[in-house]
Each structure stands twice: as structure tokens, then as C-alpha cells.
TIKOLLO-974484 format. One record per residue (C-alpha): residue number from 1; y, z, x; residue in one letter. Coordinates in Angstrom, 2 decimals. Layout:
N
+-----+---------+---------+---------+---+
!   k !   north !      up !    east ! r !
+-----+---------+---------+---------+---+
! NUM !       Y !       Z !       X ! A !
...
+-----+---------+---------+---------+---+
end
This chain:
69
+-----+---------+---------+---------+---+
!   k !   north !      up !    east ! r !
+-----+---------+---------+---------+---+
!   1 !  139.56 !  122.34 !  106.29 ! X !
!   2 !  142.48 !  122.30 !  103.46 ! X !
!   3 !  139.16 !  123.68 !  101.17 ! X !
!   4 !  138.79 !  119.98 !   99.24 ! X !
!   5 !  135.09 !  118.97 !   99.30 ! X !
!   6 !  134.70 !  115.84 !  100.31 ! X !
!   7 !  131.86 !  113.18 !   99.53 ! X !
!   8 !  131.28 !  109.54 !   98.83 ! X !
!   9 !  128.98 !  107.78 !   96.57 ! X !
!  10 !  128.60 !  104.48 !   98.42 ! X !
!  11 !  128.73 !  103.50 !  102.21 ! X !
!  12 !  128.68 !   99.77 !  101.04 ! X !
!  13 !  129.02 !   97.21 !   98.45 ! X !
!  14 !  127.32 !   94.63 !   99.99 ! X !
!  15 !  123.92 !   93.92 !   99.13 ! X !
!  16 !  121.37 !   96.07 !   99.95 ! X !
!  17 !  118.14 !   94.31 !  101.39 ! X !
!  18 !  115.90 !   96.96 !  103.73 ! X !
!  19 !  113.12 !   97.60 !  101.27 ! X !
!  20 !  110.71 !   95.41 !   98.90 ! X !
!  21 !  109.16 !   97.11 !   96.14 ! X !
!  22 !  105.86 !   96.31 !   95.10 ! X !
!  23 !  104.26 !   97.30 !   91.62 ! X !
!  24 !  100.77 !   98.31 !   92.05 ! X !
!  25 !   98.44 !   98.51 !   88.67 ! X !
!  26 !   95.27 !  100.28 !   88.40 ! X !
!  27 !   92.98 !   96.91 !   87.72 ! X !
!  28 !   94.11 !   95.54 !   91.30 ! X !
!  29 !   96.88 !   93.70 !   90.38 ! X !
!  30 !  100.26 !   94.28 !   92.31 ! X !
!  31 !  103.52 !   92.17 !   92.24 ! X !
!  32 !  106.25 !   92.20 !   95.13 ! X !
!  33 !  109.81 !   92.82 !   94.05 ! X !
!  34 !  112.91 !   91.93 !   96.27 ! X !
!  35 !  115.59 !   94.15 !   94.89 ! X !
!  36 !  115.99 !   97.67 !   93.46 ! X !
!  37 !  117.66 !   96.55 !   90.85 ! X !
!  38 !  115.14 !   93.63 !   89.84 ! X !
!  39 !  112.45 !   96.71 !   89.91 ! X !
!  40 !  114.61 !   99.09 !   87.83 ! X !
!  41 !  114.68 !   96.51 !   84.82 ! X !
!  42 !  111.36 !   95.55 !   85.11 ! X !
!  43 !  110.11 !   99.31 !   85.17 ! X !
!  44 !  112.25 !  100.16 !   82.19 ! X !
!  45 !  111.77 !   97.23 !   80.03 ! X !
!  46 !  108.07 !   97.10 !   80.40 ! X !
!  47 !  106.17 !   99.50 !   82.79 ! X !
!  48 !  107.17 !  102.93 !   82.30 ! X !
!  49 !  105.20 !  103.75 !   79.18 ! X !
!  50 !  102.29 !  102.28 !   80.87 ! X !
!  51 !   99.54 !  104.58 !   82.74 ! X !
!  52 !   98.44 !  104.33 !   86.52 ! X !
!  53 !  101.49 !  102.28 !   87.49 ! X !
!  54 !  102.70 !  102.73 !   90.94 ! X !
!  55 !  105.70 !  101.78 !   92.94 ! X !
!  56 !  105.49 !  101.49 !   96.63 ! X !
!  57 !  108.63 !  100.76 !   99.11 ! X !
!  58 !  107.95 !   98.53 !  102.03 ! X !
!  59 !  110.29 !   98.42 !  104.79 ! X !
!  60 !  111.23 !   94.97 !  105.39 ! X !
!  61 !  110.74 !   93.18 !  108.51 ! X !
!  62 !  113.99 !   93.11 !  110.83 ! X !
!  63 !  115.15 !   89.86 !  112.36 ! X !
!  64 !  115.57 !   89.94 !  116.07 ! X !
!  65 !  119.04 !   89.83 !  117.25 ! X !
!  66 !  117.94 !   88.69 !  120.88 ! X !
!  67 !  120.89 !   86.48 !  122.03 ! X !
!  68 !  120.32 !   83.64 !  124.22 ! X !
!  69 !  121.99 !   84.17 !  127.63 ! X !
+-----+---------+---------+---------+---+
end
């Protein structure tokens, strides 16, 4: 090693889709949010001063890759 660290800050800039994000309130209601960044504007321009607001990551469903022979 020539004694540089070495790190990144991104492996990608395409689109990151594994998660869903859903918003869970403390009278039952819940929304379902597609992207972090959708969830970060929402939580920041309306939620986050509000009490018993939860966020919960959901792992999306993967698509099969089978190929057809």
C-alpha cells in the first residue's frame, strides 16, 4: 500500500430501486413510498415534527430472471 486511503461514496448512479418505504402513523394509517428520495422530502417537509411516526423498509420483490431454453 503507497499509505493513500482509499474509499468511494457511490457504487452507482443509476437508480436505486431494492426497497419501498412505507410511513406508518399511530391511528392505523400507513402510506407506501417508492423511492428514498420521495420519503426524505416527505419526512422533512411534513412528518418529522410529528409524534409516533414510523418508517419501515420493505425489500422489494425480485423479478425472476429464468430464461427460456
Amino acid at each position: 500500500m503507497n499509505g493513500k486511503i482509499e474509499w468511494f461514496e457511490q457504487t452507482s448512479y443509476e437508480p436505486y430501486d431494492r426497497h419501498q418505504y412505507k410511513l406508518e402513523f399511530d391511528d392505523d394509517r400507513s402510506i407506501v413510498i417508492d423511492s428514498y428520495e420521495e420519503l426524505r422530502a416527505i419526512w422533512f417537509e411534513h412528518i418529522r415534527n410529528w409524534n409516533n411516526v414510523t418508517v419501515s423498509v420493505i425489500d422489494r420483490k425480485q423479478k425472476s430472471s429464468k430464461g427460456f431454453g
